[in-house]
C-alpha positions in Angstrom: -169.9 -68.5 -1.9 -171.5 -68.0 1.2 -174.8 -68.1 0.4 -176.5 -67.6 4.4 -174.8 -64.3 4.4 -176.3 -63.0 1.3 -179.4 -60.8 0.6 -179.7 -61.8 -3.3 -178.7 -65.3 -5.0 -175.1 -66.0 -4.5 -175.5 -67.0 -8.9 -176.5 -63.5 -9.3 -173.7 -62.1 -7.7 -171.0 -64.1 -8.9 -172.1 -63.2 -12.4 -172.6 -59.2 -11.5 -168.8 -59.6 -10.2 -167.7 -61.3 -13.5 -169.4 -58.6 -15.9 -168.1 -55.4 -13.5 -165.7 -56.8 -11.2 -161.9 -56.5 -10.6 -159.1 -58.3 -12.3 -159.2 -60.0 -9.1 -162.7 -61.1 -9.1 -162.5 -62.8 -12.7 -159.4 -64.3 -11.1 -161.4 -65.5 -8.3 -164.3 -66.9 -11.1 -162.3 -68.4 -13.3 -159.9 -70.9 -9.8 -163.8 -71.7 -8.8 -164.3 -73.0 -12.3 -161.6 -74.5 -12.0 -161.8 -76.1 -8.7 -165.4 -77.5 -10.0 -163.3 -79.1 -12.8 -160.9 -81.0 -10.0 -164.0 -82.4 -8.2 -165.4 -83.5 -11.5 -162.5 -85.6 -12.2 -162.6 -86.9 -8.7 -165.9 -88.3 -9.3 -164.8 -89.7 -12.6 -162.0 -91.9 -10.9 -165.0 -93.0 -9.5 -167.0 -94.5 -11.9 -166.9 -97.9 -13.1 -167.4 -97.4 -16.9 -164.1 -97.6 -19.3 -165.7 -94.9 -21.6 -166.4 -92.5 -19.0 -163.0 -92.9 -16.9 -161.0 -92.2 -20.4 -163.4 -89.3 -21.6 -164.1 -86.3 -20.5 -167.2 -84.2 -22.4 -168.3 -80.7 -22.2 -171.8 -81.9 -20.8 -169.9 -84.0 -18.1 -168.8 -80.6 -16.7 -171.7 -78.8 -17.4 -173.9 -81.3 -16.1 -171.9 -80.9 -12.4 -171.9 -77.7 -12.4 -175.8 -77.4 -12.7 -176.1 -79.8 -9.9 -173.3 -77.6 -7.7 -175.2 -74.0 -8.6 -178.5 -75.4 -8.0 -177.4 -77.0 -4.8 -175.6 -73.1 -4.0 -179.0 -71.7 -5.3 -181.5 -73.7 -3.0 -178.8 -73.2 0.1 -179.6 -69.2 -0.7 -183.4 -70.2 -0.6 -183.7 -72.0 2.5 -182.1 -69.5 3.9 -184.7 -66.9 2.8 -187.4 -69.6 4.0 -188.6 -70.2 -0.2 -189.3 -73.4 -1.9 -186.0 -75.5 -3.2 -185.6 -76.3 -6.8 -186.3 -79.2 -8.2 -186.2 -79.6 -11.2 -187.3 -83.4 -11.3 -190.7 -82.6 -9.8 -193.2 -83.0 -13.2 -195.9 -81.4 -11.4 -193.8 -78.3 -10.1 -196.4 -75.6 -11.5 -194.2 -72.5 -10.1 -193.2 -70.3 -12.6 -190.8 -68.0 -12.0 -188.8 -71.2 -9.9 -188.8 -73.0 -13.4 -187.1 -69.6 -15.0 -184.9 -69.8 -12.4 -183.8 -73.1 -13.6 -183.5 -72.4 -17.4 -180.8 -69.3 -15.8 -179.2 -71.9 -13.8 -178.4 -74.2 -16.5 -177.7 -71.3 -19.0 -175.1 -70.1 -16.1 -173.5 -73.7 -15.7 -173.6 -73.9 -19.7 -172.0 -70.7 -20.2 -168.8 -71.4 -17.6 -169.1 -75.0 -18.5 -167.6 -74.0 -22.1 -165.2 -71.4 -20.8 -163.6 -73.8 -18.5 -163.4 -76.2 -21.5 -161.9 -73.6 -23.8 -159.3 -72.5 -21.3 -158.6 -76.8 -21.1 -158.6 -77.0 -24.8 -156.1 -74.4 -24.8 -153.6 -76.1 -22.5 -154.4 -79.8 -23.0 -151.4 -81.8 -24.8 -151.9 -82.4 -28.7 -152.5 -86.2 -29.6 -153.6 -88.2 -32.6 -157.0 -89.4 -32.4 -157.1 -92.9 -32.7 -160.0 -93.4 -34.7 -158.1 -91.4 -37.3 -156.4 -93.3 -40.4 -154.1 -90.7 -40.7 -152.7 -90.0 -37.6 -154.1 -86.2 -37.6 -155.2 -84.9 -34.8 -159.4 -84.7 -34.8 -160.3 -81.2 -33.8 -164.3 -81.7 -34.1 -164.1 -84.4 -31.6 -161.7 -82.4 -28.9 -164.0 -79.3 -29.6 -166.4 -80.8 -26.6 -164.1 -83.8 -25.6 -161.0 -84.4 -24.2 -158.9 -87.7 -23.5 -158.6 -88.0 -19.3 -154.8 -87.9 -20.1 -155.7 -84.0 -21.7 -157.6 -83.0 -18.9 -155.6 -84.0 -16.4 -152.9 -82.9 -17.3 -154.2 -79.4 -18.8 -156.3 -78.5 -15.6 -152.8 -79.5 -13.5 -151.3 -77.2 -15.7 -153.8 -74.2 -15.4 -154.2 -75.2 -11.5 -150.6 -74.5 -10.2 -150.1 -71.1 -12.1 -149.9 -68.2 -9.5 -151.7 -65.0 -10.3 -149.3 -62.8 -9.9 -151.1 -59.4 -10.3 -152.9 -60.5 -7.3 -150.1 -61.3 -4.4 -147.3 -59.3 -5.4 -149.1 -55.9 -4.1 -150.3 -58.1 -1.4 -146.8 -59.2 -0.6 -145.7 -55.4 -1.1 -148.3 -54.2 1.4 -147.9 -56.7 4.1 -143.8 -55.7 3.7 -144.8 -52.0 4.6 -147.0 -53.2 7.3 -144.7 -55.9 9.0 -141.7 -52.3 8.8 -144.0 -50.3 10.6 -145.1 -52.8 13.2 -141.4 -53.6 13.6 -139.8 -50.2 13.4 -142.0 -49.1 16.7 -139.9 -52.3 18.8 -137.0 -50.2 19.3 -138.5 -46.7 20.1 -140.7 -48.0 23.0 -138.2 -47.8 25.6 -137.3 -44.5 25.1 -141.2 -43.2 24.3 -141.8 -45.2 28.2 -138.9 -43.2 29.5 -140.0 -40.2 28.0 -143.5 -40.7 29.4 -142.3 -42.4 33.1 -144.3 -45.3 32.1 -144.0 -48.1 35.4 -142.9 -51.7 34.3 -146.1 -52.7 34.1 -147.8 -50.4 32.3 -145.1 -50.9 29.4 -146.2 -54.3 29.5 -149.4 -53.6 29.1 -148.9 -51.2 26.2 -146.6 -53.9 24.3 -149.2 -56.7 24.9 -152.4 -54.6 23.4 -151.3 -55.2 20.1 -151.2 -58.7 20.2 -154.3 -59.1 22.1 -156.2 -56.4 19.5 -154.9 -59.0 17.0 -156.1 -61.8 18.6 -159.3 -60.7 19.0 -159.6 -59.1 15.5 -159.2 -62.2 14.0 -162.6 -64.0 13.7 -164.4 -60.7 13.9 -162.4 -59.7 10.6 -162.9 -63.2 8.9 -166.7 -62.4 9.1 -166.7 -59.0 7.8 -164.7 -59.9 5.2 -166.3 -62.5 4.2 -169.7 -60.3 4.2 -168.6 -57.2 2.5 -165.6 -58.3 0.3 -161.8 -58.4 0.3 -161.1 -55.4 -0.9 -162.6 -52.4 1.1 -160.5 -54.7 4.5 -157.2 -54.2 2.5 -157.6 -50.7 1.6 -159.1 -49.7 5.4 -156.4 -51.5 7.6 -153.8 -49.9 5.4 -155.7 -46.0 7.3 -155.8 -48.0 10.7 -152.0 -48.9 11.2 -150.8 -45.6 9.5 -153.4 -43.6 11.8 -152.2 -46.2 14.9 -148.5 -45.1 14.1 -149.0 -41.8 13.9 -151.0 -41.6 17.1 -148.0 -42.8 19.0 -145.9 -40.1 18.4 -148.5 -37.9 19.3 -149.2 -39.9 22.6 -149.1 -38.5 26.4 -149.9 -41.2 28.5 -149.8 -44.9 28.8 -153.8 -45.2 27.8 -153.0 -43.2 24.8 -150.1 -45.6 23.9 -152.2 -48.8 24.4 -155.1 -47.4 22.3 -152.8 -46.6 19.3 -151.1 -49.9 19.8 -154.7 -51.8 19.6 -155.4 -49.7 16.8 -153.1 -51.2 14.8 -153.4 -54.7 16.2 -157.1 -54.1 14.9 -155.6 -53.2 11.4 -152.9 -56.0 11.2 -155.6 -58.3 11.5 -157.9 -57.1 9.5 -155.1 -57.0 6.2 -153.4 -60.7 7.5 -157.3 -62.1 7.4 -158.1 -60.1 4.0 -155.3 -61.4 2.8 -155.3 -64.3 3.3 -159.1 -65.2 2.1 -157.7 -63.1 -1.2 -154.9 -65.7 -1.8 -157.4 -68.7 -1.2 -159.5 -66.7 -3.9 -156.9 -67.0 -6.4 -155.4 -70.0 -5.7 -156.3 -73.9 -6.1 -155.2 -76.6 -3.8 -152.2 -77.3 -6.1 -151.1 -73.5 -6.0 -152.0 -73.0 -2.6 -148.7 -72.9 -0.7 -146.7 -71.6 -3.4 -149.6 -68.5 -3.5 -149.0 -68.0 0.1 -145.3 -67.9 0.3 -144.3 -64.8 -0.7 -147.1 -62.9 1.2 -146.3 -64.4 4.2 -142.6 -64.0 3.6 -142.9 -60.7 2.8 -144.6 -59.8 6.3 -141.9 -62.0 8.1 -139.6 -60.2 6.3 -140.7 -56.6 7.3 -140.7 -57.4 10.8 -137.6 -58.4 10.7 -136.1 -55.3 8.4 -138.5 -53.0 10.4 -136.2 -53.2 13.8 -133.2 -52.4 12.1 -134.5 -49.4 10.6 -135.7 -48.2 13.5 -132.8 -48.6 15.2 -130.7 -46.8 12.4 -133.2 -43.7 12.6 
């Protein structure tokens, strides 16, 4: 979470888009959770104690992930110019900042045991070996797990793909790399049509990769400030609109504009995308989450010249 670019505490977003969001947003929730859980182990490696490196608790988890949303939380406040939690001050006599605390740790309690219930799921069966009969002790692995379990039940959990997610992405980048591509063989005769110089068709067939270009970082921010989804449905209207325009075009300035157009759109879907996958994907799933979005536009610009040529 971005918390400078926010007008209310990142927490109590992230929590308005797990009660009312998208599939996608619990998606989103649930690889943060799990992310949290991969930098927990990290630390664990870490630590010198024999105990600690072999078990992993339920209060080891939640215990990091008060320290990462307070740490989120007091970014949001500095930014906003208010005091920073601390929860260690004994003479901190601010009200309303110590209820902001008892939510924090209720919010890192709360995901702390649903991240631990999704492990407990997926984490590997094995006899407890302070059990004389070689049964496995579920009261013990109900808020512990060995680091064997863990590991290998967040591994487990971390490389799945959500594929609800990126297949329509990979479907709608396809459509999008077919229509840029299925333009590439028209141009000549539209510049023929419309007596266009040499350079001036350069000039139209280079505004849509500078549009794109510059689109890039402006996108990224937008994106990032107003959400994924709004950018994926809008630069869907700005390369249909940009397409159609060139059919409709009379001049070279005409041309360039609907070419930029959907330069501007192109961008806007790549860098939506894109932060949609990262959303939805771990470190260990990253490049397999990519793949067939990226693929799938490759592919269209590739298709989308030989359909053009055929019509």
């Amino acid at each position: 979470v971005d918390a400078n670019s926010m007008s209310t505490s990142p927490l109590e977003s992230s929590s308005s888009n797990h009660d009312n969001g998208t599939e996608h947003d619990s998606a989103a929730i649930t690889t943060s959770k799990l992310k949290a859980a991969q930098h927990l182990l990290q630390n664990q490696h870490q630590q010198h104690d024999v105990h600690t490196r072999n078990i992993m608790h339920l209060q080891d988890l939640d215990a990091y992930l008060f320290d990462h949303y307070k740490h989120i939380e007091n970014q949001w406040r500095e930014k906003n110019q208010l005091e920073p939690l601390d929860d260690r001050n004994q003479h901190w006599n601010d009200e309303k900042a110590r209820e902001r605390i008892d939510q924090i740790q209720q919010f890192a309690k709360s995901d702390a045991s649903s991240v631990f219930q999704l492990l407990l799921k997926n984490a590997p069966l094995q006899a407890d070996k302070n059990s004389t009969d070689g049964k496995t002790d579920t009261h013990h692995h109900a808020t512990t797990l060995t680091k064997h379990q863990f590991q290998t039940s967040l591994t487990a959990l971390s490389t799945r793909i959500h594929y609800p997610t990126i297949l329509p992405l990979a479907a709608s980048m396809l459509l999008v790399g077919s229509s840029v591509g299925v333009i590439s063989p028209v141009m000549p005769f539209v510049a023929e049509n419309l007596n266009l110089s040499s350079t001036q068709y350069g000039i139209v067939v280079s505004s849509f990769a500078l549009m794109k270009m510059m689109g890039n970082v402006p996108s990224a921010i937008l994106v990032e400030r107003h959400g994924r989804k709004p950018y994926l449905v809008h630069s869907l209207f700005l390369v249909g609109a940009g397409v159609a325009g060139i059919g409709l075009s009379q001049d070279w300035m005409q041309l360039s504009l609907c070419r930029m157009t959907i330069g501007l759109g192109v961008a806007a879907l790549t860098t939506a995308s894109t932060l949609t996958v990262a959303d939805v994907s771990t470190p260990l799933s990253r490049a397999s989450a990519f793949s067939p979005v990226m693929s799938a536009f490759a592919a269209g610009t590739a298709l989308g010249p030989a359909l053009g040529g055929i019509l």
